[in-house]
C-alpha positions in Angstrom: 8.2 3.5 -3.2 7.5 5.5 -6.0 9.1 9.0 -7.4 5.8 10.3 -7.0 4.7 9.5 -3.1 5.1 12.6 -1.7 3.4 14.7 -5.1 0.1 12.4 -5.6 -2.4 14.5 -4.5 -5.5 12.1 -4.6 -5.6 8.4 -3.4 -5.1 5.9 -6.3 -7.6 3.6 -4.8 -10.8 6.2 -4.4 -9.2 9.9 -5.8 -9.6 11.1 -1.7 -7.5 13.8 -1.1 -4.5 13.5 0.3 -3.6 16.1 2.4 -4.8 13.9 5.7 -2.1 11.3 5.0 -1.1 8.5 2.5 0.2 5.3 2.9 1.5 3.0 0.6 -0.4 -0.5 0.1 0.7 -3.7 1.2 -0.6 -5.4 -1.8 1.0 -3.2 -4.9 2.2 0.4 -4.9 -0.8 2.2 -5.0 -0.7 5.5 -2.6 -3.7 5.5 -0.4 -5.4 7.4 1.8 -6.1 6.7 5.4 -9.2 5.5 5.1 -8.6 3.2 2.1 -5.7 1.9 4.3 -8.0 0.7 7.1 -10.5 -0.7 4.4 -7.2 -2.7 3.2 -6.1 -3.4 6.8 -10.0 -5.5 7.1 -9.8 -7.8 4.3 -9.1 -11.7 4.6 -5.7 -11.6 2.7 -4.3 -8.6 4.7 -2.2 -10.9 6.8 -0.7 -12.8 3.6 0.5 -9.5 2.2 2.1 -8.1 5.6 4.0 -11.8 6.0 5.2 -11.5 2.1 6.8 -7.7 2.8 8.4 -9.0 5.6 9.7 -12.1 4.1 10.9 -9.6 1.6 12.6 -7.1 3.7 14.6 -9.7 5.6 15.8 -10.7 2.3 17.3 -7.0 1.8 14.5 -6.4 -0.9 13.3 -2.9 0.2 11.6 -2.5 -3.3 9.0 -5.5 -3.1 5.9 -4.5 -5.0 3.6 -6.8 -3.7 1.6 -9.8 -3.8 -0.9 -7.8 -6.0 -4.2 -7.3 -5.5 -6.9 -9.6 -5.9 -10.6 -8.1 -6.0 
C-alpha cells in the first residue's frame, strides 16, 4: 500500500472524492473509490487478479502490486 492511502483525497481511477471510502485495486495500486471498486469487481479478469494476490500473500509477499491493468 502506498505512503499516501490514507491522504489521497480523490480516486486515481475517476478523481471521485474520497471521503465515502477507498480501496486499493486488485490490479495495481491505484486508490479507488467505492464505486470504481464495484466497476473493477464486474470485469472478466477480476477473478485472475484476486487468485494472483492470494497466490502472492501465501508466499509472504504483502507488497504485490498487481497483475496490472489491462484496458
Amino acid at each position: 500500500m502506498g505512503d499516501d492511502f490514507f491522504t489521497k483525497k480523490r480516486c486515481d481511477r475517476c478523481g471521485a472524492s474520497l471521503a465515502g471510502g477507498r480501496i486499493l485495486s486488485m490490479y495495481n495500486e491505484d486508490v479507488l473509490c467505492l464505486e470504481c471498486k464495484r466497476k473493477e469487481a464486474e470485469r472478466p479478469d477480476y477473478r485472475e487478479a484476486v487468485e494472483a494476490d492470494h497466490r502472492e500473500i501465501r508466499k509472504g509477499n504483502y507488497n504485490f502490486k498487481g497483475i496490472g491493468l489491462k484496458r
